[in-house]
C-alpha positions as CSV (number, residue, x, y, z in Angstrom):
1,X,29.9,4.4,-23.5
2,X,28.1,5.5,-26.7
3,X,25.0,4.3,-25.6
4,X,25.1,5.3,-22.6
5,X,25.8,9.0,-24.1
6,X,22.9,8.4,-27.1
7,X,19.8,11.2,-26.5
8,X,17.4,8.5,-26.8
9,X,19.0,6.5,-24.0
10,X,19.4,9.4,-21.9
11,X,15.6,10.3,-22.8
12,X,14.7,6.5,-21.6
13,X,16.3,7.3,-18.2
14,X,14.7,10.6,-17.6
15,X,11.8,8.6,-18.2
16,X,12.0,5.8,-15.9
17,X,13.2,7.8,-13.3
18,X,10.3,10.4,-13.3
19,X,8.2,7.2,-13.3
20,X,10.4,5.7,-10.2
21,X,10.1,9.2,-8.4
22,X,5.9,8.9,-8.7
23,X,6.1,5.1,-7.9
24,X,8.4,5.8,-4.9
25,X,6.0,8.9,-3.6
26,X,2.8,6.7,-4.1
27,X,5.1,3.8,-2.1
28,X,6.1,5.9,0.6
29,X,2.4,7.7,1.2
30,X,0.8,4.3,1.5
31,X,3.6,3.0,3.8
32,X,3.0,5.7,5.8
33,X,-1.1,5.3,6.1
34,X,-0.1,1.6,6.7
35,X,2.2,2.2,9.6
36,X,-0.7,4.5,11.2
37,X,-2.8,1.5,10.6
38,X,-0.4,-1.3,12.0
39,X,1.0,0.9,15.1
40,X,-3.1,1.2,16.2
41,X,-3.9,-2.7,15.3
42,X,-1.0,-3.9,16.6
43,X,-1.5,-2.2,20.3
44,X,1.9,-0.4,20.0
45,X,2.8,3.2,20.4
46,X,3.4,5.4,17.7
47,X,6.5,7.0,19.5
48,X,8.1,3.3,20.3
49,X,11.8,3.3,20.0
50,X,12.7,1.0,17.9
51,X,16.2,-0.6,17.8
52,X,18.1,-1.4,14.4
53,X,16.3,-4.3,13.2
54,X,18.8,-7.1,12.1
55,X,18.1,-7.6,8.5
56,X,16.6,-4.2,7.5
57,X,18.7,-2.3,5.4
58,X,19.0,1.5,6.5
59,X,18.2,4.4,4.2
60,X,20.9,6.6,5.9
61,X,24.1,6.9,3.7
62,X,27.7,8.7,4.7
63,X,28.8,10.4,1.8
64,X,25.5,10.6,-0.2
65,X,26.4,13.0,-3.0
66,X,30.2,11.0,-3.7
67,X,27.7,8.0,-4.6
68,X,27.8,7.1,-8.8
69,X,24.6,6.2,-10.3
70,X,25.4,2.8,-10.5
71,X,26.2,2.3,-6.7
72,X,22.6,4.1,-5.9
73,X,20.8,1.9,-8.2
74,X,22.2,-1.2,-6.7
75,X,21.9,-0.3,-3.2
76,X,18.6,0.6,-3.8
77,X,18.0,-2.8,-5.2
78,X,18.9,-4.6,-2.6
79,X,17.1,-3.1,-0.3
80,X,14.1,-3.4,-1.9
81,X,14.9,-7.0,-2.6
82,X,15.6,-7.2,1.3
83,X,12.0,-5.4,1.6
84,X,10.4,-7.5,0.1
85,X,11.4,-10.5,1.5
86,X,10.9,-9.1,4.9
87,X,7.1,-7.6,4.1
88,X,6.3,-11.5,2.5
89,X,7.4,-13.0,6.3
90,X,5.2,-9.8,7.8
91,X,2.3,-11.0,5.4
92,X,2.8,-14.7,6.9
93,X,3.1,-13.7,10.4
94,X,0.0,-11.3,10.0
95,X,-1.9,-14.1,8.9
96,X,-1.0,-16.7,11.1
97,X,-1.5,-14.4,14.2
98,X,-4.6,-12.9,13.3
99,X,-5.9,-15.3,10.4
100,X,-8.7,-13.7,8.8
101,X,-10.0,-11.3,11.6
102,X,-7.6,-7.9,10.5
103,X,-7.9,-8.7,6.2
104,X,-7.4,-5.4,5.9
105,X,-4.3,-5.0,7.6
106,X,-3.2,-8.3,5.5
107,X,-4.4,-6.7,2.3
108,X,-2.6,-3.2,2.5
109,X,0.5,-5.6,3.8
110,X,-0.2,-7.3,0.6
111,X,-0.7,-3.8,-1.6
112,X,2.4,-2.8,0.1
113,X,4.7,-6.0,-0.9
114,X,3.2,-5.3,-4.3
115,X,4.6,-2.5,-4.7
116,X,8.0,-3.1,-3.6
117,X,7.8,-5.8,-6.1
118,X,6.6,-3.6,-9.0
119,X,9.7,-1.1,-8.0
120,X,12.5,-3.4,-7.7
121,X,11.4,-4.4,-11.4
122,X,11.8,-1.2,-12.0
123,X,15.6,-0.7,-10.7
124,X,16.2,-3.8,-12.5
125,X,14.8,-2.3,-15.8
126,X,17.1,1.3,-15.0
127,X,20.6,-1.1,-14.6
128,X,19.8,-2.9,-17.9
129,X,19.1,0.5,-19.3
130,X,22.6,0.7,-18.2
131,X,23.9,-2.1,-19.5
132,X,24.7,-2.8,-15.5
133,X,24.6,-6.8,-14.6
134,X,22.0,-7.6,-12.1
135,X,23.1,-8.9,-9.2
136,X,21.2,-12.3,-8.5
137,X,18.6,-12.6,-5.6
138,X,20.8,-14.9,-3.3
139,X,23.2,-11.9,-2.9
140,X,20.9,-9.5,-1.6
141,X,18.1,-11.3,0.9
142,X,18.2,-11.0,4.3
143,X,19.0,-13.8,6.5
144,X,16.5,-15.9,7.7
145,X,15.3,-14.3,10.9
146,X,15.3,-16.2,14.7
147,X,12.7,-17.2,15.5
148,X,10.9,-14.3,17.3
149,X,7.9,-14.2,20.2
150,X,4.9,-12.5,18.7
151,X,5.9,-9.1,20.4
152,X,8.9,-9.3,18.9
153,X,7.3,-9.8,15.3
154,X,5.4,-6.5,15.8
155,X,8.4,-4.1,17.1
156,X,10.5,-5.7,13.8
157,X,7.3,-5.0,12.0
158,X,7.2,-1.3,13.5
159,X,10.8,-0.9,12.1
160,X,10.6,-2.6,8.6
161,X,8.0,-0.1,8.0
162,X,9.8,3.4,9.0
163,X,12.7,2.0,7.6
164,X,10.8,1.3,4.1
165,X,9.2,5.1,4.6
166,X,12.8,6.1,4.7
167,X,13.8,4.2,1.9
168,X,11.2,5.5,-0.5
169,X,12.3,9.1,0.1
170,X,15.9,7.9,-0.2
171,X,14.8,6.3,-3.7
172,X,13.0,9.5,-5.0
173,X,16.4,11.3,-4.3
174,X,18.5,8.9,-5.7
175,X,16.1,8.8,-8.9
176,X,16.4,12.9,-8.8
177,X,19.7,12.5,-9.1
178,X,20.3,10.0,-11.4
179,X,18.0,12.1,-14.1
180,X,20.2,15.3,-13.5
181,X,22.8,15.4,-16.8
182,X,26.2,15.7,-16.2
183,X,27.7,18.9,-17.5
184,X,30.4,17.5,-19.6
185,X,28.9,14.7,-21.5
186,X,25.2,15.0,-20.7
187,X,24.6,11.1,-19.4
188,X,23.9,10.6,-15.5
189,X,26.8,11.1,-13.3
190,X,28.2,7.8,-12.4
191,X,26.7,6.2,-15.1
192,X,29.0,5.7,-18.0
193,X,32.5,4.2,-15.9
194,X,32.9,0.2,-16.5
195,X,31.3,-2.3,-13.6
């Protein structure tokens, strides 16, 4: 618990989360200019309703504020983890249904995936911060999907995307919070209780 109490750790976590709030506002604006760009290249409408997509964790949360630090962090991870693994089989799909005649569409996929990479690196770095185990890969990835008919690719496309958007807003509050000291012992709230 000392550590996590120690100015200089608490001074590494206002740090990386100012940094995740900027990497989750850059995330979210070009999730959002690449969901304008895969609504109108895809042939679907904007205003489509979208059922929950099986597999795609939800950014909505009952009882936000009575999360600890340590629970946001890791839910955040797995999502991302889940995000990622769904934006690799979006890449895949992209390419085998349009091969090289949309590249851009495949490369802000790709810029996208990147990013959700780079920012799951970055949760992992926050729960060592913490001294947190990391929960291994093989607890957190999705299912593999059914197999789904190319329409169906694009509508679970449509939703991995606003739900991501959702997510990175979700993420720069979570981050917010996790920076704010707690009043008592200055760390993040949540933070110092045992696993």
């Amino acid at each position: 618990m000392a550590a996590a109490d120690s100015p200089s750790t608490a001074l590494r976590r206002r740090d990386l989360c100012s940094r995740g709030i900027r990497l989750a506002g850059k995330m979210r604006a070009d999730v959002v200019d690449l969901l304008d760009a895969y609504v109108e290249r895809q042939g679907l409408d904007a205003s489509a309703s979208v059922a929950a997509v099986e597999g795609v964790p939800l950014a909505a949360v009952e009882r936000w504020d009575e999360q600890t630090g340590t629970q946001r962090l890791l839910e955040n991870l797995a999502a991302y983890r889940a995000f990622r693994a769904l934006l690799a089989q979006m890449l895949e799909e992209q390419r085998e249904q349009l091969g090289e005649a949309d590249a851009g569409l495949g490369r802000a996929l790709a810029a996208v995936l990147l990013q959700v990479s780079a920012f799951t690196y970055h949760l992992e770095e926050l729960l060592r911060l913490e001294s947190r185990g990391i929960p291994g890969e093989e607890e957190d990835g999705p299912p593999p999907p059914p197999r789904l008919s190319i329409f169906e690719q694009k509508l679970r496309g449509l939703g991995v995307l606003r739900e991501l958007a959702q997510w990175a807003v979700r993420s720069a509050r979570d981050l917010r919070q996790l920076a704010k000291p707690s009043p008592a012992t200055g760390a993040a709230p949540g933070l110092p209780e045992s696993p």
